[in-house]
Structure formats: structure tokens, C-alpha cells
N, C-alpha and C positions, 0 to 999 in steps of 0.2 A: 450977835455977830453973824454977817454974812457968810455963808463961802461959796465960793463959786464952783459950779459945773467941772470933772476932769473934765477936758476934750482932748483927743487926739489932737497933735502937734501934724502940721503940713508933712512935718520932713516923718512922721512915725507914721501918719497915712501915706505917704508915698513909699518906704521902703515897705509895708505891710502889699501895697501894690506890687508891685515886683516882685514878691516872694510869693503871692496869691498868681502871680503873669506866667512864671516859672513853673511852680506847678500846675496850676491848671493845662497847661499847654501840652502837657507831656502825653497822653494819650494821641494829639494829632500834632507834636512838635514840628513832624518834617512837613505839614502841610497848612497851618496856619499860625504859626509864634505873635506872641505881643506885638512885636514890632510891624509885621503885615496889618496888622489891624489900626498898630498907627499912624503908620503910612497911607491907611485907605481915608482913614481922618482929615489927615492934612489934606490929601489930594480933592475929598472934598470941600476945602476950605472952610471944616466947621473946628470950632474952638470950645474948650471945658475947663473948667476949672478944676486943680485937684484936689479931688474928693475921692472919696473911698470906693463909688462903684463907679471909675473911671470907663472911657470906651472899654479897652482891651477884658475887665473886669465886668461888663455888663454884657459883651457877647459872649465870654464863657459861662457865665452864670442863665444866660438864653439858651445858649446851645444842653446844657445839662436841662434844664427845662425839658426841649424836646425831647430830649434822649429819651428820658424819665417816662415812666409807663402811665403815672396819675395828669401828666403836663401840668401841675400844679403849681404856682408862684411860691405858694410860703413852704413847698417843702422844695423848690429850687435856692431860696433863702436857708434853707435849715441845714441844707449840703453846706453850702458855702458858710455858715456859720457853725458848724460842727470842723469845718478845715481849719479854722480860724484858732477857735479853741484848741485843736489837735496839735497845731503846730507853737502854741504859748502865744500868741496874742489876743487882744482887749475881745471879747465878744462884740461882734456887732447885735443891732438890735434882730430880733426873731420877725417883728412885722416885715409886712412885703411892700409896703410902702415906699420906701426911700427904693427899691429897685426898680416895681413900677414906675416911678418916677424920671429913673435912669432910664430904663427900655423906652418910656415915651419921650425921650432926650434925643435919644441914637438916633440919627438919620436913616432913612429907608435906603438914601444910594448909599453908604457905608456901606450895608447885610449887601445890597447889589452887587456894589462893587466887589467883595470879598466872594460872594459867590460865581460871579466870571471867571474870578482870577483861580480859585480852588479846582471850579471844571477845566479850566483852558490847562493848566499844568500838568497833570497826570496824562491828558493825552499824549501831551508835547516831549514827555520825559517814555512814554512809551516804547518797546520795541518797534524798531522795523515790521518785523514779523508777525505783529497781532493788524495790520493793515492789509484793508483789502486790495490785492494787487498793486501795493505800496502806495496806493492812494487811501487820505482821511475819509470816512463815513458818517457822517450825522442824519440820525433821525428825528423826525417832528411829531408831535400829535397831542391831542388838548383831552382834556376833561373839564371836571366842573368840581367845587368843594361847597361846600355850603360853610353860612355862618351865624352864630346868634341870632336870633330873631329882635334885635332892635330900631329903633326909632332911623338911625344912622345908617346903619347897613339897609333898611328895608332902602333908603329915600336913594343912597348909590347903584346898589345891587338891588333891582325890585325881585323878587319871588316869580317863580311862572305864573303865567294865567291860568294855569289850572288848578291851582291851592287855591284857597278859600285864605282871606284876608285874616291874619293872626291864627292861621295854623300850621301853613311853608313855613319856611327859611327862606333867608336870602340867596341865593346860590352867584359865585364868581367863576365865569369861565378860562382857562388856563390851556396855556399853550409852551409846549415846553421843546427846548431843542436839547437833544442828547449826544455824548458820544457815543458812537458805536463800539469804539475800541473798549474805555473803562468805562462805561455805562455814567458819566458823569454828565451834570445837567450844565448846560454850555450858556444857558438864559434864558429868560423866560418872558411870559406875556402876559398880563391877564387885564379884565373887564369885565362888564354884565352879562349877563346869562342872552340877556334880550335885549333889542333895540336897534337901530341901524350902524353899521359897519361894526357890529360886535361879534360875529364868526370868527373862524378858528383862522380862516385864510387872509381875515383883516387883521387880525392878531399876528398871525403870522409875520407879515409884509412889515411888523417891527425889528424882526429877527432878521433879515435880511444880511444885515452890516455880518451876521455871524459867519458868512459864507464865502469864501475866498475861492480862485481859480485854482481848479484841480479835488476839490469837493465833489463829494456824491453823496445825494438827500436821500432819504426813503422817506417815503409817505403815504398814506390810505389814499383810498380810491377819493376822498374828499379836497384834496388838493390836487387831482389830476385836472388841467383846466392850462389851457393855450397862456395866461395871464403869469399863470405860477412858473411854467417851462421856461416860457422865453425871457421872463424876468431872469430870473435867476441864470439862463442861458447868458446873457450879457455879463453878469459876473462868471463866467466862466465856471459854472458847475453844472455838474449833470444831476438828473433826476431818474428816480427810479419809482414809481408808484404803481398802485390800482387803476385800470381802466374806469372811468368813471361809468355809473350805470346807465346815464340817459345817453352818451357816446355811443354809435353805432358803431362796429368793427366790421370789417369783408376783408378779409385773405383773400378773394381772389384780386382784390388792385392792390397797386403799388407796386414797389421795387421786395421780389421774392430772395430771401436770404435762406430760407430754408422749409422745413413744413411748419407750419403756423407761425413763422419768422418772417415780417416782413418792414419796411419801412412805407410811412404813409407823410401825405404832408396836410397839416391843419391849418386853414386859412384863418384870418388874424378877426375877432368879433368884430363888432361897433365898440366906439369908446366907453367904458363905463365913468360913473360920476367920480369916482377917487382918482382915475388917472389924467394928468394933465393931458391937452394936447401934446407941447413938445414931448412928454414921455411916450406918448401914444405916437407922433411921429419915428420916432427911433424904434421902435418894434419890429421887426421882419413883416412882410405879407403874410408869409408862408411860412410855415416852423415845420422842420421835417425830424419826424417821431417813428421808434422802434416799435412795435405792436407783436408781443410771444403770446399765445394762448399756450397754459399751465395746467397738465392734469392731475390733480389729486389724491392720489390710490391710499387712502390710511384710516383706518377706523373709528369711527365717530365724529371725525371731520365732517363739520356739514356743508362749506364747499369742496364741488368736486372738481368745475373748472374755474376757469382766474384767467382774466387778461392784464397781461402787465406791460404800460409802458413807458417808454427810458428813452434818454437821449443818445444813449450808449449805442453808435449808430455802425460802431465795428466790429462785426461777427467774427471777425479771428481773432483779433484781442479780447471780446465777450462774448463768448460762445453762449447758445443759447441756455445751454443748462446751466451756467454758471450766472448768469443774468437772473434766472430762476431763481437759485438758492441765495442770491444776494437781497431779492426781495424776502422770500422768507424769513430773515433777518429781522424783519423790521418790528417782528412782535415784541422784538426785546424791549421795545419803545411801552408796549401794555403792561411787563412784567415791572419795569421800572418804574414807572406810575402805581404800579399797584406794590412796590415796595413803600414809596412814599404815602401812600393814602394808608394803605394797611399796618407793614413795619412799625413806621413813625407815627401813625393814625392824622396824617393831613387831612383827611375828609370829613371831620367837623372841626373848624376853627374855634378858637375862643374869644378873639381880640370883642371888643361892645362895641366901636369904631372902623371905619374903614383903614383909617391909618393904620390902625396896630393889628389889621388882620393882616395889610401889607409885609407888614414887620415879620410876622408871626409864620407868613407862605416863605419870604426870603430863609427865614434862620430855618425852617425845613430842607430847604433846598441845601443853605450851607451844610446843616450837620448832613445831608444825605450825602455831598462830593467827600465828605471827609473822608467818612465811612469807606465811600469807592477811592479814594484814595491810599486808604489802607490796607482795602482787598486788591490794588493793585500793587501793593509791593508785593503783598504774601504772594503773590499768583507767579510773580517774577520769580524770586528765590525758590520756590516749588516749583517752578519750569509747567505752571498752566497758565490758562488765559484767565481773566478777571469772571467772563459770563458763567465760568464751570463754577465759583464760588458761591456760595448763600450770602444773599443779603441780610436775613432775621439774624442767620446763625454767626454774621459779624457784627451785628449790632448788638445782640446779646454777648459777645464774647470782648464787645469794648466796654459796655457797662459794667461786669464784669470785675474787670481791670483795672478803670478807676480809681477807683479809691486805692488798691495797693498802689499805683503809678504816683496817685498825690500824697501817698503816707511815706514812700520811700524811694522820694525823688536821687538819691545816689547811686540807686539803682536801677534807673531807667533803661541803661543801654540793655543789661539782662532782659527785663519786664517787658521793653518791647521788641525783641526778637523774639521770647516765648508768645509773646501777644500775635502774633503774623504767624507764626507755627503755629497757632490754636485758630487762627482763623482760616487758614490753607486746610485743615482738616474736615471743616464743614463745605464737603463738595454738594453740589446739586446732584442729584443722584440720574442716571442716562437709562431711560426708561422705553426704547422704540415700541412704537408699534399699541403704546397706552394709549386702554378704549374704557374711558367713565361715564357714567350715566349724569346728564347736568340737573342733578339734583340733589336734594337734604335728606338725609336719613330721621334726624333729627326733630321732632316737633315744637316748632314756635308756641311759647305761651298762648291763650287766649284771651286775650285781654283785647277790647272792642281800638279800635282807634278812634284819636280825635278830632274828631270831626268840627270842633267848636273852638274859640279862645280859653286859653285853659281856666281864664280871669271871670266868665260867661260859664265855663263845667262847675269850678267852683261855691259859683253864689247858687247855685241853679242843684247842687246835693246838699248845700245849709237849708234853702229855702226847705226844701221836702224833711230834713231832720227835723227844722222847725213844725213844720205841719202834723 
């Protein structure tokens, strides 16, 4: 006699849904719930059947991934099937199969979309008072991650020329737009390491749309360039940057605002190959630019002067030294990248595809807004600003939390005010006048590097065991 398979019933995997939606949500309830997630669904027009690791159910089971210090599949399945258990329902299976499965389901614009909308709201719900001179601030600036060393990634993202063939990685260049206010990532950009129109400033010119009138970018001295001002100048926002190094400066032309204060005007290049003509006729000739020389006086800083310039063409409303320390701001743009690469560990990927490395940089970015979405309550309710807070020391203090959040979800409201009280207390510590030596105390193994295909190291210590 036959018997057939239990299976879960639609309507017993759908309410197991929602009670796995509910909980999981509660660590970032006020910033990304079930229903945003299925709302970015719809809005991209894609459709699922229900099944067990539904959207809403495969990006929290993503986001615990990153969080996770191994970023390991089968123990991001073993959370979510010890929840499972804990709460008296059917064990799901322990393999990572059927979630893979799901993750390679999920749409790329879905993590996109969910990741705009995460950064754009924390700014928006922001004080007055954390803006500069009651104007928004966004910062730019790119890196690079690397990925698996496969077939797929090599053939999208090829490796530099300067690795030896099967010993690199692939490396993806990234360009990221931040808020200044909560440090959240606003969009992003990414491409090849190499190849034509694959720079930070080509990447950039996607992010464009992220810029409204009344905006002020900061940016390194690599997007200082007549193309990037006056672009951007037509959308009505100003720029703040590095003087770039091949840029000649002289203080004594132009209109003098003050000592090393002056405005100059930069005539408009020859057309480059990306810009249309008609875009290239609507251009100014002429673009007229603020130029501060910035002196340095602090120890172990290795520069000492800085030219920085801005569009910010009114010395009584931007006074010089305020002009100054608004660029100095713009590091926060390094520390925030190096929360993501280091914190979260984004700087080696895992995805074997280029798709799912896509997937894999988005749900960083996501769990990263949530994260600053969290340190920007606590920051409110503590009466500081978000950048005074640690990044590590709230990510550690959400992981944390977890689990008591999903074991006693009727006590949420508690759980997450002491949750924002414990992350208000890991300040970044105000250290002036810190002078370190940029280097390791520490000694690195000695272990030779590889210089060969590991598949070529290999055969090449049997051959010699053999012999």
C-alpha cells in the first residue's frame, strides 16, 4: 500500500509565511516590514508562487546571511530552520538548496529597489539640524571588490593585467552615492575594473538622476573636471571637491574674495565621445569656479596643502573656512566603504556568477541602510548625530538582538528601545590631534605566494612526492 508524502498545505505554508514576515522583520520593523518588500515586487512586475521561501522570506533569510560573520548559506538556512522549529512548526529541510534556489529567483531590481528606498528615508525623516546650512549633502566615491575566481566572472569582470592568468580575481568597480546626514547609501553603480567608459566618473554619470536642485556633492580631487560641475550645475546643485592635480591654480587672476579665495572661470573642453552634441551645445562656455587653497597643520597628515573647488560662489553665505571643513567631511565617504568592505566583509564576494554577485553587493548595501537606519534613531533619542555612533559596535549589537527579537516577538516594543539604547552607547571615541605610524606591529605568516594556478601548484608537489 502506497502512502503518499505529508506536504505542507498552501494555506499552512502561507500563514507559516507571515509569522516567519513578522518575526524576522522585527530587528528593522520600522525600516523595512513584509509589505515594502512586496510592494517592491509588484512594482517590479515580477510574480511567485506561494511557496515557503517567498520574496519577503528570501530577503530576510539574505540579509541574515550578510549579517552572519561565516556569510555561509547552510548556516543562513539553519537560523531560519531552528526559528521554525522554535516556534512549533514542520521543520523545513536543512539543505541550502531550495534557498539558493529562491535567492537566484529574486530579482536584482527588487534588493535595488529596496535599497534606494531604505537610504532615501532615513535622510528624509532626518532633523533639520543634522543639515548642512539646511541644505542635503551627498557624497561620491568608488572602490573595487573582487570575486571568485570563475569562468563567468573572469569572462564579465576580467582581472588586471597585472595578475598572471588563474592567479587574480575578478575585480568589480563600484561607485557609491552616500548620505552625508545618516551615512546611508542613496545608489549605487558598478562595472569592470577595466575597459572603456568603465571609470568611477562614467559610473558615476548613472547616479545623476540622485541629484536634485539645492544638493551639495563632495567629491575627490578625481571628479574635479568642467564635465562633472557643469553637468551637475544644470541640475541645480553645487559641488564641492579636490582641485584636480594636472589643474593649474594662480591666486593672483580672477575675481579676489579673500587670501587664497578666489573665483576663476574654466572654459568648456572639446566634445568628448559620450556627450551628445545637443548635450554638449547646452553647456555654458565658461563655468565660473570657487578656488580655496587649505592649510593642514595636524600630525601625521601627509598633506599639508589642499586646493578645493566648489561652486559655492558666495563668500558671505560660505565663508571660507566653512567651505574648508565642509570638504573635510567628505572622508566619511572612506570610513563608510570601509564599514561595508570590513564590518560586513564586501571585499571578497561569493556569488560563482555575475548575477548573484550583483544580488549579493545589493543585499550589502541593504543590510548596511538598515543598520544606519537604526543608528539614526538611537542618535535622535540620545540627542547626537548618526556619524558620532560605531558602525561594527551596531552591527554587533543587532546581531546580538536577534534572536531574543524573534524568540519574543510580544516584546518587541521593550527589545527595541533597549536595542537603540545599547547602540547609542557605542560612541566613536573624539581623539584630536591622533598621530599613528601607517603601519603593522604584527608579523604576517610566511608562507611564499602564488604565483601559479593552484590546479598547476598542485600536480607539480604529487609529481615531486611521486619522484
Amino acid at each position: 500500500m502506497r502512502h503518499r508524502t505529508a506536504r505542507p498545505s498552501v494555506r499552512q505554508v502561507a500563514a507559516a509565511r507571515r509569522r516567519f514576515d513578522q518575526a524576522a522583520a522585527l530587528p528593522f520593523a520600522d525600516h523595512l516590514p513584509a509589505d515594502t518588500v512586496r510592494q517592491a515586487v509588484r512594482a517590479e512586475g515580477v510574480r511567485f508562487r506561494d511557496r515557503l521561501y517567498a520574496p519577503a522570506v528570501t530577503v530576510w533569510v539574505f540579509l541574515s546571511q550578510v549579517l552572519d560573520a561565516a556569510h555561509c548559506c547552510r548556516q543562513a538556512v539553519a537560523r531560519f530552520l531552528a526559528w521554525r522549529v522554535g516556534q512549533g512548526l514542520a521543520p523545513c529541510s536543512a539543505n541550502a538548496g531550495a534557498y539558493c534556489k529562491a535567492r537566484g529567483r529574486l530579482p536584482e531590481a527588487v534588493l535595488a529597489r529596496l535599497v534606494r528606498d531604505s537610504g532615501r528615508r532615513p535622510q528624509e525623516e532626518a532633523p533639520a539640524t543634522w543639515r548642512w546650512q539646511g541644505r542635503t549633502v551627498k557624497v561620491v566615491d568608488g572602490c573595487t571588490v573582487a570575486l571568485p575566481d570563475t569562468p563567468a566572472n573572469q569572462e564579465q569582470y576580467p582581472q588586471p593585467r597585472s595578475q598572471k592568468p588563474g592567479v587574480g580575481f575578478p575585480l568589480v568597480r563600484l561607485v557609491v552615492l552616500f548620505s552625508l546626514t545618516t551615512g546611508t547609501v542613496l545608489d549605487a553603480a558598478f562595472g569592470p575594473y577595466r575597459g572603456k567608459r568603465t571609470g568611477e566618473t562614467a559610473l558615476f554619470r548613472r547616479l545623476h538622476d540622485n541629484l536634485q536642485a539645492g544638493d551639495i556633492l563632495l567629491a575627490d580631487r578625481y571628479y574635479c573636471s568642467y564635465w562633472e560641475l557643469a553637468l551637475l550645475a544644470q541640475r541645480g546643485c553645487d559641488v564641492v571637491c579636490r582641485m584636480h592635480q594636472r589643474r593649474r591654480v594662480d591666486f593672483r587672476r580672477g575675481r579676489r574674495l579673500g587670501p587664497s579665495d578666489h573665483v576663476v572661470r574654466w572654459a568648456k573642453p572639446q566634445r568628448p565621445e559620450w556627450l551628445t552634441p545637443e548635450e554638449y551645445a547646452l553647456l555654458p562656455d565658461t563655468l565660473a569656479v570657487r578656488e580655496l587653497r587649505v592649510w593642514i597643520n595636524r600630525p601625521g597628515y601627509r598633506t599639508k596643502v589642499l586646493v578645493v573647488a566648489t561652486t559655492l560662489l558666495d563668500a558671505e553665505a560660505f565663508p571660507w573656512n566653512d567651505a574648508a571643513a565642509l570638504y573635510g567631511a567628505r572622508w566619511y565617504a572612506e570610513l563608510d566603504l570601509r564599514s561595508l568592505k570590513d564590518s560586513l566583509q564586501m571585499g571578497l564576494l561569493r556569488g560563482q556568477t555575475p548575477a548573484l554577485a550583483h544580488k549579493e553587493l545589493w543585499a550589502h548595501f541593504l543590510a548596511y541602510n538598515l543598520i544606519r537606519g537604526l543608528m539614526a534613531q538611537a542618535a535622535q533619542e540620545a540627542g547626537l548625530l548618526p556619524w558620532q555612533l560605531s558602525f561594527t559596535g551596531a552591527v554587533q549589537t543587532v546581531v546580538a538582538f536577534a534572536p531574543l527579537a524573534w524568540a519574543a516577538p510580544a516584546r518587541w516594543p521593550e527589545i527595541a528601545r533597549r536595542l537603540r539604547a545599547a547602540i547609542a552607547t557605542h560612541r566613536v571615541a573624539d581623539r584630536p590631534g591622533r598621530c599613528e605610524p601607517r603601519a603593522q606591529k604584527r608579523r604576517p605568516q610566511t608562507y611564499p605566494l602564488l604565483n601559479e594556478p593552484r590546479a598547476q601548484a598542485r600536480a607539480r608537489l604529487k609529481a615531486r612526492r611521486c619522484a
